[in-house]
C-alpha positions in Angstrom: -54.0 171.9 59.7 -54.8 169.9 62.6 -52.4 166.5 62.9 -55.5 164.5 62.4 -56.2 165.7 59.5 -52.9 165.5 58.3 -52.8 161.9 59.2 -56.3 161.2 57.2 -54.1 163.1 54.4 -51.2 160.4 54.7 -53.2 157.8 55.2 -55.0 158.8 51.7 -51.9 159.6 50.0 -51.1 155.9 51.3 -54.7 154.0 50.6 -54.6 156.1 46.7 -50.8 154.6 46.2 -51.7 151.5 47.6 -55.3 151.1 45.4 -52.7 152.5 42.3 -50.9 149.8 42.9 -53.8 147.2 43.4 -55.5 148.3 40.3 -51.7 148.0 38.6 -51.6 144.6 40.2 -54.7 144.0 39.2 -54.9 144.9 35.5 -51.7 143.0 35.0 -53.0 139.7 36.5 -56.4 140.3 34.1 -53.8 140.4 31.6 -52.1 137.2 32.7 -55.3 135.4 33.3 -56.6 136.8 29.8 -53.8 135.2 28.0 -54.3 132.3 30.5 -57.6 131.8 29.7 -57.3 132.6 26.0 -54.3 129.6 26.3 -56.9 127.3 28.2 -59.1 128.0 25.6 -57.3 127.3 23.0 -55.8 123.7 24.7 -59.6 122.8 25.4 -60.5 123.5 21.9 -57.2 121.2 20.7 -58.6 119.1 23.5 -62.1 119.2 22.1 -61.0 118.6 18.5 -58.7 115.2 19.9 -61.1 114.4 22.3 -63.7 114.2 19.0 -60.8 112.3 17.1 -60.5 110.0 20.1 -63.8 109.1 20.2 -64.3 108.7 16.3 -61.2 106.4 16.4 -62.9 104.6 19.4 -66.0 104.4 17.3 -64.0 102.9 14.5 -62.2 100.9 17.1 -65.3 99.8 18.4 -67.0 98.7 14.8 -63.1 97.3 14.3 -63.6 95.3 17.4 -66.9 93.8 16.8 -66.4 93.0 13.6 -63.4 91.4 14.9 -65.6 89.6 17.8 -68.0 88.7 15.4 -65.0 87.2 13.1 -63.3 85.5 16.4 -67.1 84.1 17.0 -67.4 82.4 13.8 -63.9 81.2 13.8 -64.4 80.2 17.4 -68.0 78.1 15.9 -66.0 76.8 13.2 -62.7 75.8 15.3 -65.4 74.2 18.0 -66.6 72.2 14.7 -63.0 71.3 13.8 -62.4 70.4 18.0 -65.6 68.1 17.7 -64.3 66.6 14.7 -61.1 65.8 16.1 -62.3 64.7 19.4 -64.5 62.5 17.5 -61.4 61.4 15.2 -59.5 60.9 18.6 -62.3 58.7 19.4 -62.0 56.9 16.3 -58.3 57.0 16.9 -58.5 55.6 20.2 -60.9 52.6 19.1 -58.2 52.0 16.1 -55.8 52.3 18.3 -57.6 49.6 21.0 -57.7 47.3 18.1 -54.4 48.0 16.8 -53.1 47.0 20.8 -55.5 43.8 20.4 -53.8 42.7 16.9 -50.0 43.9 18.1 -50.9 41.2 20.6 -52.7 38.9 18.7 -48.9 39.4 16.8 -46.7 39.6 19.2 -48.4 35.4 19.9 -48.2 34.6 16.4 -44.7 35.7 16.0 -43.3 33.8 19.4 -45.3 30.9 18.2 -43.5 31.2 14.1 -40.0 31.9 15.9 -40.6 28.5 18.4 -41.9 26.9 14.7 -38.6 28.6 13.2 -36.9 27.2 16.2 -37.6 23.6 15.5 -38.1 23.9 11.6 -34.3 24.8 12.2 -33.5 21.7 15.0 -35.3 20.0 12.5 -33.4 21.1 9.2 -29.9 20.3 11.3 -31.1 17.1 11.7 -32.1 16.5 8.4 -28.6 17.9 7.4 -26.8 15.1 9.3 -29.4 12.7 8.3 -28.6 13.7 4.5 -24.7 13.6 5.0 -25.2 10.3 6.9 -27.2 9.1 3.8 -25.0 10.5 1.7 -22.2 8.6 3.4 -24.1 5.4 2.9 -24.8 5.9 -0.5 -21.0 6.4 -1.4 -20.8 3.7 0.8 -23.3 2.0 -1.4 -22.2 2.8 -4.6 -18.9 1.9 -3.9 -19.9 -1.8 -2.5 -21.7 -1.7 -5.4 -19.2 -1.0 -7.8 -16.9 -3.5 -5.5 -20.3 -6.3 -6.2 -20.5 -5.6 -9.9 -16.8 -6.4 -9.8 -17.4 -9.5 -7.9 -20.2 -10.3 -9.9 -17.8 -10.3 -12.9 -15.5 -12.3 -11.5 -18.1 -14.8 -9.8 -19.8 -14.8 -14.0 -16.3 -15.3 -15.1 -15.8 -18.3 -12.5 -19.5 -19.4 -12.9 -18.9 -19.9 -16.8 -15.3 -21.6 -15.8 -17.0 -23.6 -13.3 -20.0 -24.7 -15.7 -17.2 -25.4 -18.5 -15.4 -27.8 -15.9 -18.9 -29.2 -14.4 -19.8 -30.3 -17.9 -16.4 -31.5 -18.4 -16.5 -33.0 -15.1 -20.0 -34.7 -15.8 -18.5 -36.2 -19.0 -15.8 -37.6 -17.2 -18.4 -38.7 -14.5 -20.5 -40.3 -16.7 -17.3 -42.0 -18.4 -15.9 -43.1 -15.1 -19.6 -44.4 -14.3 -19.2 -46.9 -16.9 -15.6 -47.2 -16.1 -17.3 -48.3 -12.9 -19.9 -50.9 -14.2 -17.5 -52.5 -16.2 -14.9 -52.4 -13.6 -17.1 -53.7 -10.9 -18.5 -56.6 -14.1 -14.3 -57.3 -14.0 -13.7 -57.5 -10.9 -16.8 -59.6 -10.0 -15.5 -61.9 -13.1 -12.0 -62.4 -11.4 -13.8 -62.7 -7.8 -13.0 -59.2 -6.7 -15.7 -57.7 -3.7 -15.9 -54.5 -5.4 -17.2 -52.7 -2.0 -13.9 -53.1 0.1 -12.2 -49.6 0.3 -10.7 -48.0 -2.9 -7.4 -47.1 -1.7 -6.3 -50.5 -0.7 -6.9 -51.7 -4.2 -3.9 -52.0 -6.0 -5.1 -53.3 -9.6 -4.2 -51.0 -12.6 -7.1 -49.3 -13.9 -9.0 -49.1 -10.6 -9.7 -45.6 -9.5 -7.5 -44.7 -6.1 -8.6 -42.2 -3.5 -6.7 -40.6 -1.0 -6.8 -37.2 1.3 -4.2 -34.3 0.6 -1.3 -34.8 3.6 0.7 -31.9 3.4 0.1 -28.5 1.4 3.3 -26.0 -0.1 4.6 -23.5 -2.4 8.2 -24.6 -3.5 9.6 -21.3 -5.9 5.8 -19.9 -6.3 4.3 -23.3 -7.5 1.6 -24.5 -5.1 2.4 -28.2 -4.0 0.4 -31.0 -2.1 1.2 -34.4 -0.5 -1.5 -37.0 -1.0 -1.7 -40.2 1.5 -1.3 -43.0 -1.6 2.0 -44.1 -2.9 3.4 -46.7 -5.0 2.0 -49.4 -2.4 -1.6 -47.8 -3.9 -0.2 -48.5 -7.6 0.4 -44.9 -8.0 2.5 -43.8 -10.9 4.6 -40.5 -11.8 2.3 -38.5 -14.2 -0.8 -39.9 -12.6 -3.3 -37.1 -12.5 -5.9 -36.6 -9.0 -8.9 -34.7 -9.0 -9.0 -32.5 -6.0 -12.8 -32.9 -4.5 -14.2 -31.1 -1.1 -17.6 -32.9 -0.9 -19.0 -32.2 -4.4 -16.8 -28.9 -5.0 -14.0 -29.5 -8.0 -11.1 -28.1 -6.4 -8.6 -28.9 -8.7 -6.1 -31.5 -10.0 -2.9 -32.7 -8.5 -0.3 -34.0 -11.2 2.2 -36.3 -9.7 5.6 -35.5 -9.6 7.6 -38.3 -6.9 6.1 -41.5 -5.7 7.3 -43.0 -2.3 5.2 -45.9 -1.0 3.1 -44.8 1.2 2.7 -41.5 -0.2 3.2 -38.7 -3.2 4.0 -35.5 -4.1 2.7 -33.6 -7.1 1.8 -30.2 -8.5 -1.8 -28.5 -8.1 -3.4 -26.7 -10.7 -7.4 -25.6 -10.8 -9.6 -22.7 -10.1 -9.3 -23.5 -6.8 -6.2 -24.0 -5.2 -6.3 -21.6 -2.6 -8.9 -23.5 -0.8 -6.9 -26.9 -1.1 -6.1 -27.9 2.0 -5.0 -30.9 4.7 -7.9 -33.6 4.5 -9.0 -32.5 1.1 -9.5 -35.3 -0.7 -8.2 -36.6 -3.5 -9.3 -39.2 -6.2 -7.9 -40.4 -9.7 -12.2 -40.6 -10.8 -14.5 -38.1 -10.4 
């Protein structure tokens, strides 16, 4: 055999080992791409069946989702209703609230003008307080003069009926001592007497003798008086002078000592405080 022919045989031996091989190769990767494609079939069918699921859930997602718009729609028409109302009640707010400002204001005046009236109704009560303890004052003041002028009052009725008592007694003994008088003037006229020269240089018994109170005293309590007739005036131990300050009856002087030109007796009479130097002092009244 010739070597090229023995090379063709090699290189037959080779290419039939080497196709052997390829068709080995290549049955196995059918096999491979078999299972392969029997595994891609069966993922595409699983893919199929949740691709299917997917799109029936989006379905029901999507009916979900409008019914779910649809519900968001009304509630959005309805919450725009509920937004209109409340601006509009905002509004309404807003104006109350305007007016509510205007009458906090309109207050707020009235109550600084009730606390400056509060002010001075107070200023005003605290005067009134010191004006009622001042009247107060006065009419305890009052009350207590009063009480002090009823007592008075007593004591001037009691005096006043003491005083009337004596007047009458007094106007008895006037109208006596006027006829005294008369008929001592009628004597004195019949023995040639001037029956106008002064009294107290008349030194006749039974003729009235006037004098003025000298000197007052007490001697042991007992009030005391020295009158400016004595024995010279015919005055007498015993003799009794009325005690007159213009036409007030002051009392009555009883005589105690006789000197000649003056006398000393006891005073008696609802008046002897007043008694007093230049009083005068008369045996008629």
């Amino acid at each position: 055999m010739s070597p090229l022919t023995k090379l063709f045989v090699v290189l037959q031996v080779i290419l039939s080992i080497a196709l052997t091989a390829a068709v080995v190769v290549y049955v196995s990767r059918e096999d491979g791409q078999l299972l392969a494609l029997r595994t891609a079939q069966t993922t595409a069918l699983s893919a199929q069946s949740e691709r299917d699921a997917a799109v029936a859930a989006m379905n029901a997602a999507t009916s979900n989702a409008t019914a779910l718009q649809e519900r968001m729609n009304s509630q959005s028409r309805e919450l725009g209703g509920q937004v209109t109302a409340a601006q509009q009640q905002l509004a309404d707010l807003n104006v109350q609230l305007a007016k509510a400002n205007t009458s906090n204001a309109t207050q707020a005046l009235q109550i600084t003008q009730l606390t400056e009236g509060l002010k001075a109704a107070t200023d005003t009560t605290a005067n009134l307080n010191t004006t009622v303890a001042q009247l107060r004052d006065a009419s305890d003041k009052a009350v207590r003069e009063a009480a002090a002028l009823n007592q008075r009052n007593s004591e001037l009725a009691n005096t006043l009926d003491v005083t009337e008592a004596e007047r009458r007694n007094l106007a008895e003994q006037l109208a006596e001592a006027q006829q005294n008088n008369t008929r001592m003037s009628r004597i004195m006229k019949e023995r040639g007497i001037d029956p106008n020269i002064p009294s107290d240089r008349i030194a006749v018994a039974g003729i009235p003798i006037n004098g003025v109170i000298r000197e007052k005293r007490d001697i042991a309590g007992v009030p005391y008086a020295t009158i400016s007739v004595g024995s010279a005036d015919d005055v007498q131990r015993g003799m009794q002078f009325k005690v007159i300050q213009g036409d007030k009856f002051l009392g009555t002087l009883t005589v105690d000592s006789v000197e000649q030109q003056e006398s000393t007796g006891r005073l008696q009479g609802p008046h002897v405080a007043e008694i007093a130097p230049g009083v005068q002092v008369r045996t008629q009244y």
